[in-house]
C-alpha positions as CSV (number, residue, x, y, z in Angstrom):
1,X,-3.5,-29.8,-13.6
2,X,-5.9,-27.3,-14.5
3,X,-8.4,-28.5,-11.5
4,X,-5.8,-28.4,-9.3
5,X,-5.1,-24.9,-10.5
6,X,-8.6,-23.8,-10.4
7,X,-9.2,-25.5,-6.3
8,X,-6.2,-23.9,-4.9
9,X,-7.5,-20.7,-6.5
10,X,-11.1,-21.1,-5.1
11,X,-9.9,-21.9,-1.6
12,X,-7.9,-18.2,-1.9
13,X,-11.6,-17.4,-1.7
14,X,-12.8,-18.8,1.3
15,X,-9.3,-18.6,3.2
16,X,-9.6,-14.7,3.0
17,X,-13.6,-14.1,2.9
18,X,-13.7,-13.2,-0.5
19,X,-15.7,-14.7,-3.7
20,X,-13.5,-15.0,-6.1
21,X,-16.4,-15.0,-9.3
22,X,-17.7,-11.9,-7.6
23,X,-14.3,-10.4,-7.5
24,X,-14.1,-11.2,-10.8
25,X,-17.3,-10.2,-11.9
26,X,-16.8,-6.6,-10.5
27,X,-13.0,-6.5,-12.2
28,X,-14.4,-7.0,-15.9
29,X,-18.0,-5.4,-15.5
30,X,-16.6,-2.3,-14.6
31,X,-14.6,-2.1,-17.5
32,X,-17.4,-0.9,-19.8
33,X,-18.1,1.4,-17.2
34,X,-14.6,2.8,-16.9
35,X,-14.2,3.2,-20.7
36,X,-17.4,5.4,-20.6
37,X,-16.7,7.5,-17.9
38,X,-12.9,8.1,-19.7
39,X,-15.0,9.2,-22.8
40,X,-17.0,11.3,-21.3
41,X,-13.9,13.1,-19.5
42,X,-12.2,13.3,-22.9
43,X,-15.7,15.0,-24.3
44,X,-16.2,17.4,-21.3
45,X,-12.4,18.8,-21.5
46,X,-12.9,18.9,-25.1
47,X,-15.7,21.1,-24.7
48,X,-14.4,23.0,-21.8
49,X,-16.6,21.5,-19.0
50,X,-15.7,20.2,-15.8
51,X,-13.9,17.0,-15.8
52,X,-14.3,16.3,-12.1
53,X,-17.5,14.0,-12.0
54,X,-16.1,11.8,-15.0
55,X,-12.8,11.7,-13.5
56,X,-13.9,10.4,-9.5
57,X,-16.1,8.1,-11.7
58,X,-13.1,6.6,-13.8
59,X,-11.8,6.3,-10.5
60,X,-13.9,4.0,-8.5
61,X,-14.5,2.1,-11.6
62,X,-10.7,2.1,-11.3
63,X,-10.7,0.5,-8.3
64,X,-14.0,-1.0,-7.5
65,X,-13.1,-4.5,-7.4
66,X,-10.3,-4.0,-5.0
67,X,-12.9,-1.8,-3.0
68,X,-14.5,-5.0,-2.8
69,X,-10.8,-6.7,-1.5
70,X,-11.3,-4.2,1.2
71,X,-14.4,-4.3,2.7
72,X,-15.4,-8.3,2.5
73,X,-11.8,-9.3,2.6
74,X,-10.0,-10.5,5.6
75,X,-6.4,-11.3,6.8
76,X,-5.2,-10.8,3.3
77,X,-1.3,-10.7,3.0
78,X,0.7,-7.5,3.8
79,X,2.5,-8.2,0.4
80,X,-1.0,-8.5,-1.3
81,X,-1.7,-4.7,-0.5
82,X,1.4,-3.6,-1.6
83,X,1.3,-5.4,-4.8
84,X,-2.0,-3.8,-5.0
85,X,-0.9,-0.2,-4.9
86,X,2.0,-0.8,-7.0
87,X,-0.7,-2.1,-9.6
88,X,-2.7,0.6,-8.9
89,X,-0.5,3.7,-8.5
90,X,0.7,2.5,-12.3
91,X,-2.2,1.9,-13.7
92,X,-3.2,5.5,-12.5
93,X,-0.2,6.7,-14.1
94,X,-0.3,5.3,-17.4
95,X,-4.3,6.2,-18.0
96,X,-3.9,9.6,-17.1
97,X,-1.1,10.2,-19.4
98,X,-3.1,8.1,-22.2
99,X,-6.2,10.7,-20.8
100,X,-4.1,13.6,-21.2
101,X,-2.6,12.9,-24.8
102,X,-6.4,12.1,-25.5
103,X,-7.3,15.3,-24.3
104,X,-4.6,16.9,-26.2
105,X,-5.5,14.8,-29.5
106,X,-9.1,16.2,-29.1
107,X,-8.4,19.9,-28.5
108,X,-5.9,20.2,-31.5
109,X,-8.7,18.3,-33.7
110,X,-11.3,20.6,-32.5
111,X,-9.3,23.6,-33.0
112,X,-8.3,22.5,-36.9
113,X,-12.1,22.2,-36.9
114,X,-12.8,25.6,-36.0
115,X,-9.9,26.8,-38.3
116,X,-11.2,25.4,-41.0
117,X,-14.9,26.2,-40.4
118,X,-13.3,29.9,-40.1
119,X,-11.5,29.9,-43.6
120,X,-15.1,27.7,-45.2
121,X,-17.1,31.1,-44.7
């Protein structure tokens, strides 16, 4: 069952002129890549910095492997796009608000910190 599984996947592949081990290779490697550039956005609005380079970062890393879909796909389903962008638009949604309350979490440790480095002298 599982071969089965596994050819009718593979031939999703060659049906729409897209590797599916590369897809899947850009899916999780950019993972690591997305958590870092989240950090350093948490870090940089911590610190009162511009968040726009870590953010657009977070955001291709985001979407890189659809980005991929894109450009070496073809004739891919009207309902696969759509699916897509629902996938997208909430997994946009729900890391920005875990990025905000991050964001939050960091200024109100930071300013506890300087309260308390305030009443120490």
């Amino acid at each position: 069952m599982f071969e089965a599984f596994a050819d009718w996947f593979l031939s999703l592949g060659a049906n729409y002129g897209v590797n599916p081990w590369i897809f899947g290779g850009i899916y999780v490697g950019a993972i690591p890549f997305f958590l870092l550039s989240i950090g350093w956005l948490v870090k940089n609005a911590r610190a009162g910095k511009s968040t726009v380079l870590p953010t657009m970062l977070a955001g291709f890393f985001f979407v890189s492997a659809y980005l991929y879909l894109a450009i070496a796909g073809r004739n891919i389903p009207v309902w696969v796009w759509i699916f897509l962008a629902v996938l997208v638009v909430y997994g946009a949604v729900s890391q920005i608000r875990q990025t905000r309350k991050k964001i939050a979490e960091a200024k109100v440790e930071a300013e506890r910190n300087s309260e308390q480095g305030i009443a120490a002298k």
